[in-house]
C-alpha positions in Angstrom: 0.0 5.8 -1.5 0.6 6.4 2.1 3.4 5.1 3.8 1.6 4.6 7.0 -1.8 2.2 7.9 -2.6 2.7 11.2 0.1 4.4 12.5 2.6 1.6 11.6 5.0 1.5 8.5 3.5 -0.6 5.7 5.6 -3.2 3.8 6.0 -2.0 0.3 7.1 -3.5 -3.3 8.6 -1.7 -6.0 7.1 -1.9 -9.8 7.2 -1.0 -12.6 4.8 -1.0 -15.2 4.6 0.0 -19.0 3.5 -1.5 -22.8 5.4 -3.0 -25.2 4.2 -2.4 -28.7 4.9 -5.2 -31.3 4.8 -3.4 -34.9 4.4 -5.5 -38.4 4.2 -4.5 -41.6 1.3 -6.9 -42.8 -0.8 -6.9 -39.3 -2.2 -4.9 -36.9 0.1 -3.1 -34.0 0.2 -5.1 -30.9 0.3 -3.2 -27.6 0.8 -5.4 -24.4 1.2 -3.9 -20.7 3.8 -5.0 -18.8 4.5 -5.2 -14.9 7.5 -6.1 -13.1 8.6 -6.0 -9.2 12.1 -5.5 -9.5 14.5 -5.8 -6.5 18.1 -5.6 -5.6 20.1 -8.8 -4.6 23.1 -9.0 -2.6 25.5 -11.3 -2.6 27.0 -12.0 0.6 28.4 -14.6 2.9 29.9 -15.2 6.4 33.1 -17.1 7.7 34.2 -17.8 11.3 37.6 -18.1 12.6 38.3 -21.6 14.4 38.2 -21.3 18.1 41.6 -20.6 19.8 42.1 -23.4 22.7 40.8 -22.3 26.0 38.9 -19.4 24.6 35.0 -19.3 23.8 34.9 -16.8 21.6 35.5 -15.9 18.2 34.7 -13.5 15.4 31.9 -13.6 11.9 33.2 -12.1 9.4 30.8 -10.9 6.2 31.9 -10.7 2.4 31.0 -10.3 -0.7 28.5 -7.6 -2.8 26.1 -6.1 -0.3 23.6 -3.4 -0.8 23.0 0.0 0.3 20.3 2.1 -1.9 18.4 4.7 -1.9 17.1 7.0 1.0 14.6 7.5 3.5 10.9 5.4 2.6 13.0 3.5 -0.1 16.1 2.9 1.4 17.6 -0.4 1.1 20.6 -2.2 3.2 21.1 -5.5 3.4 20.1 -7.4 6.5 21.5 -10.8 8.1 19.9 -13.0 10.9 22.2 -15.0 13.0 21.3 -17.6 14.9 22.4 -21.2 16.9 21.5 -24.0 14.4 18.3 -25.8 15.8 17.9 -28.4 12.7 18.3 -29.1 9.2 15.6 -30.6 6.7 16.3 -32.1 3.7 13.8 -31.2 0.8 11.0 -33.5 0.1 10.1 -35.8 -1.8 8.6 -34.9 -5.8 5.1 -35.2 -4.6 5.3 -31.8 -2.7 5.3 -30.1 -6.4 2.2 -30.8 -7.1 0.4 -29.1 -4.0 -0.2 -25.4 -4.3 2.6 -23.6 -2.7 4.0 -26.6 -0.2 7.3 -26.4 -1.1 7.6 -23.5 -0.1 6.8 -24.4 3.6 9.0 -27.0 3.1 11.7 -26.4 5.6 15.7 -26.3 5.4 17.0 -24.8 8.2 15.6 -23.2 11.7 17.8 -21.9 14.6 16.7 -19.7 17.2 18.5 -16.4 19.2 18.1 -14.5 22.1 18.6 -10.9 23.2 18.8 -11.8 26.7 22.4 -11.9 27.4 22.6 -8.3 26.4 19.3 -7.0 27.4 18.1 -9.2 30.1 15.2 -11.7 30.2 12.5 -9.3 31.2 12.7 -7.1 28.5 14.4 -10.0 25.8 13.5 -11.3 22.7 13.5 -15.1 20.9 13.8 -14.8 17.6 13.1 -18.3 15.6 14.9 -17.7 12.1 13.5 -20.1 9.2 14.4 -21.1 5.7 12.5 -23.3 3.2 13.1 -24.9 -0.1 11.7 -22.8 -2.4 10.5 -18.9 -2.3 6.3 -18.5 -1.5 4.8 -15.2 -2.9 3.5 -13.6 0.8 3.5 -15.5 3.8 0.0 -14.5 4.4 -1.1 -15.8 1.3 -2.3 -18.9 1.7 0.8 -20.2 3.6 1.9 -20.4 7.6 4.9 -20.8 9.5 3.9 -22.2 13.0 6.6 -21.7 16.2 5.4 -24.2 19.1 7.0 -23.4 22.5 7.6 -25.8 25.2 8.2 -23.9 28.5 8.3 -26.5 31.4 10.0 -29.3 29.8 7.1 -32.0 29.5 7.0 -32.6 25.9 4.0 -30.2 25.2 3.8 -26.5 23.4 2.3 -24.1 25.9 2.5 -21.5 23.6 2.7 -21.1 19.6 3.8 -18.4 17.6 2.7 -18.3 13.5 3.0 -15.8 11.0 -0.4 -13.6 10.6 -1.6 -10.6 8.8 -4.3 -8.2 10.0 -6.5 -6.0 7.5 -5.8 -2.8 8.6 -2.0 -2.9 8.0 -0.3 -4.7 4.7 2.4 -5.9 6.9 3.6 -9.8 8.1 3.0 -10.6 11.9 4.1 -13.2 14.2 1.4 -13.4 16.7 1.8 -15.4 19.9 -0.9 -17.5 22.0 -1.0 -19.1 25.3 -2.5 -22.4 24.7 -3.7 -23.2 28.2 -5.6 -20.4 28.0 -6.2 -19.1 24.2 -5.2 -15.9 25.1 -2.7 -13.8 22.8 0.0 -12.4 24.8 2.4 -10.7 22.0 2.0 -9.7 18.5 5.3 -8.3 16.3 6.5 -7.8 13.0 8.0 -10.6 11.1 11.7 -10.0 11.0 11.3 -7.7 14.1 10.8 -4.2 12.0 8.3 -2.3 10.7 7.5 -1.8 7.4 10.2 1.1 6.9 12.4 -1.5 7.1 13.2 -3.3 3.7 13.7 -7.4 5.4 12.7 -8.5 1.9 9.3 -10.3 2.9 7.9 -10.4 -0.5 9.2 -13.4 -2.8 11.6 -14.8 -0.4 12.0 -18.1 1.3 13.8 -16.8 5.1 11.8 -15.1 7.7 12.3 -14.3 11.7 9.7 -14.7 14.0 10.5 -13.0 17.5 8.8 -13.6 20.4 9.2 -11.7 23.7 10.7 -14.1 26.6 8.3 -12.2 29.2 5.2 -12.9 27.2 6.3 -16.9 27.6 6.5 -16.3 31.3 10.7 -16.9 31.2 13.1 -15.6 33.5 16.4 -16.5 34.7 15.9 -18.8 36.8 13.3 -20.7 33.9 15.4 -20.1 30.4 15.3 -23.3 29.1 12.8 -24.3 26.3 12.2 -26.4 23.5 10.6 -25.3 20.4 9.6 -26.7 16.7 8.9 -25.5 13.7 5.9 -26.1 11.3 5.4 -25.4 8.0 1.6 -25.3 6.5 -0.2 -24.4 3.3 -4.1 -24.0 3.1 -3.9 -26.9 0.5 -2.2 -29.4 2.1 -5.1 -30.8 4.3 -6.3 -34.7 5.7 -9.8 -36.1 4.5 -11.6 -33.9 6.9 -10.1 -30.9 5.2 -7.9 -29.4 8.1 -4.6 -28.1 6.9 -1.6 -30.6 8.1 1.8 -29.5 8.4 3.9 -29.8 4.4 6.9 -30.4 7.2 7.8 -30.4 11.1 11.1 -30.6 12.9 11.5 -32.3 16.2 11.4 -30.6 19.3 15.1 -28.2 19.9 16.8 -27.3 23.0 17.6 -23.7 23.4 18.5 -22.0 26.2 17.3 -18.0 26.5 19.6 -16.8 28.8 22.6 -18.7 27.8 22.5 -19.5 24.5 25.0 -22.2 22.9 26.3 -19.8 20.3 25.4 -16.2 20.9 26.2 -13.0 18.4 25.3 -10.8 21.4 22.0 -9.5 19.4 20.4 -6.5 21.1 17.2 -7.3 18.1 16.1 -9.2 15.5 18.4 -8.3 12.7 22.4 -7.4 11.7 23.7 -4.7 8.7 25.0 -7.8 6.1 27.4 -5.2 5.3 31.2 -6.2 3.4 33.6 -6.2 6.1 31.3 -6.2 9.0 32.6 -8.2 12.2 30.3 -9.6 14.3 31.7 -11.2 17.9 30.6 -15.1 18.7 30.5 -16.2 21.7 30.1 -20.4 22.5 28.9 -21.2 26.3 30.7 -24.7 25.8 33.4 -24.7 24.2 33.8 -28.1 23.8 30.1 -29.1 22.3 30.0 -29.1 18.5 28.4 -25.6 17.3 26.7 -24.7 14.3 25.6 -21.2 13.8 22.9 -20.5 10.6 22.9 -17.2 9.0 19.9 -15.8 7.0 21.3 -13.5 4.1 17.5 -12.2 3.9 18.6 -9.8 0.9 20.6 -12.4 -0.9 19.2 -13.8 -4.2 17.0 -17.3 -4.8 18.9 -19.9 -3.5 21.3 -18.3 -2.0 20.2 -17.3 1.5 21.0 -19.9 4.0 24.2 -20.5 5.0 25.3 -22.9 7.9 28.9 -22.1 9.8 30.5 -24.7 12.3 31.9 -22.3 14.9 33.8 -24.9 16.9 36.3 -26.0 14.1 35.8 -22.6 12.0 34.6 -24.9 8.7 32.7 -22.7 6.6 29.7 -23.7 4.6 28.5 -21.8 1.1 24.8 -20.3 1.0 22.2 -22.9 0.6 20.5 -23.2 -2.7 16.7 -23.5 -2.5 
């Protein structure tokens, strides 16, 4: 199978596949093929030291069993997302089971980042980092995570950013539209890598949807926006058989150029590597701070994890 559609790195999934033959003395042998998509976990987690009066910054410390496996088109490391907490959601009520794959879009945790303090708003980034209740099979399978975008302050997305696939690549996009004028303005890989990249999209319940800060006409003299989150399945729909969001959060400040809590990301992603330090930085240090970190390599139910970075409390991975 080629590695490449395109001329971008596909996503890929290991298996495994084989028969298991069930022998009896008094009836016929039984053979039964077998598939499995085995995949390494990690097992890591973050902690911040509390803030030393006077100073806004402090340092994220990682832990625990990570992963580094194989080599070259099947290399593995685990990857972290860090982000300013935006909202939490608790999980819904028991009628959500019984809808094809709604609890899976049925959010926990969204925060949002920016690249802009180290690479500028014209060539920045926003990345939207999102976790659910439960894993869904492939984003593109039936389910949607929605990003709206409200620019100029009046209460209204001007643009929207959802996950998307095309059929010419097996990879997970985020793909951006202007609303005023239904024009797409940027298109990029879930998680902001390339298929080479193991981020884990298969089976999973976090993803990151970046979005550049030029294609939403920001700058640094217009940084400030609000966003929301939406969460949709093709079989959650009203009586005229339009899909309506499984969940929603409320609109959330952020600020692009001078983000509450910032891990000075030049990109989407961090190595969620044992011993790693990672510098945070608060722009008020007197405002209660929440960072959320995506452990996207981390096992079922253990991928969220919320930090208060003003009093240094740490909080355990979120179950699903």
């Amino acid at each position: 199978m080629d590695t490449t559609q395109s001329g971008l790195s596909r996503a890929w999934l290991a298996d495994a596949t084989g028969r298991v033959e069930l022998t009896s003395g008094d009836a016929p042998t039984l053979r039964i093929p077998v598939q499995a998509a085995p995949k390494l976990a990690a097992d890591m987690s973050g902690s911040a030291k509390k803030l030393k009066k006077g100073s806004d910054t402090t340092m994220l410390s990682l832990k625990g069993k990570d992963i580094t496996a194989g080599q070259g088109a099947t290399e593995v490391t685990s990857l972290l997302g860090a982000f300013e907490l935006g909202a939490s959601s608790e999980r819904g009520d028991a009628s959500l089971d019984s809808i094809p794959a709604a609890r899976s879009m049925d959010l926990q945790y969204v925060g949002a980042s920016s690249t802009a303090p180290r690479t500028g708003m014209a060539d920045g980034q926003l990345n939207i980092g999102i976790s659910t209740w439960d894993n869904w099979a492939h984003l593109a399978g039936g389910t949607e995570l929605d990003v709206e975008i409200d620019t100029n302050g009046d209460g209204e997305a001007d643009f929207v950013t959802f996950t998307a696939a095309m059929d010419e690549v097996d990879l997970d996009l985020a793909a951006t539209f202007d609303l005023a004028t239904g024009e797409q303005v940027d298109l990029r890989p879930v998680n902001g890598v390339l298929g080479d990249v193991d981020t884990n999209t298969f089976d999973t319940n976090t993803a990151i949807l970046p979005v550049s800060l030029s294609a939403l006409g920001l700058s640094e003299d217009a940084a400030q926006i609000s966003y929301r989150v939406l969460g949709y399945t093709w079989y959650n729909t009203d009586e005229a058989g339009s899909m309506v969001p499984v969940d929603q959060t409320g609109w959330i400040d952020f600020n692009a150029a001078t983000p509450q809590v910032d891990f000075g990301a030049e990109g989407s992603l961090f190595t969620d590597l044992k011993g790693n330090k990672i510098p945070v930085t608060v722009a008020d240090s007197t405002k209660a701070s929440k960072a959320l970190l995506l452990h996207l390599h981390n096992a079922s139910g253990d991928r969220a994890q919320v930090l208060d970075i003003v009093s240094g409390k740490t909080g355990k991975p979120k179950g699903n």
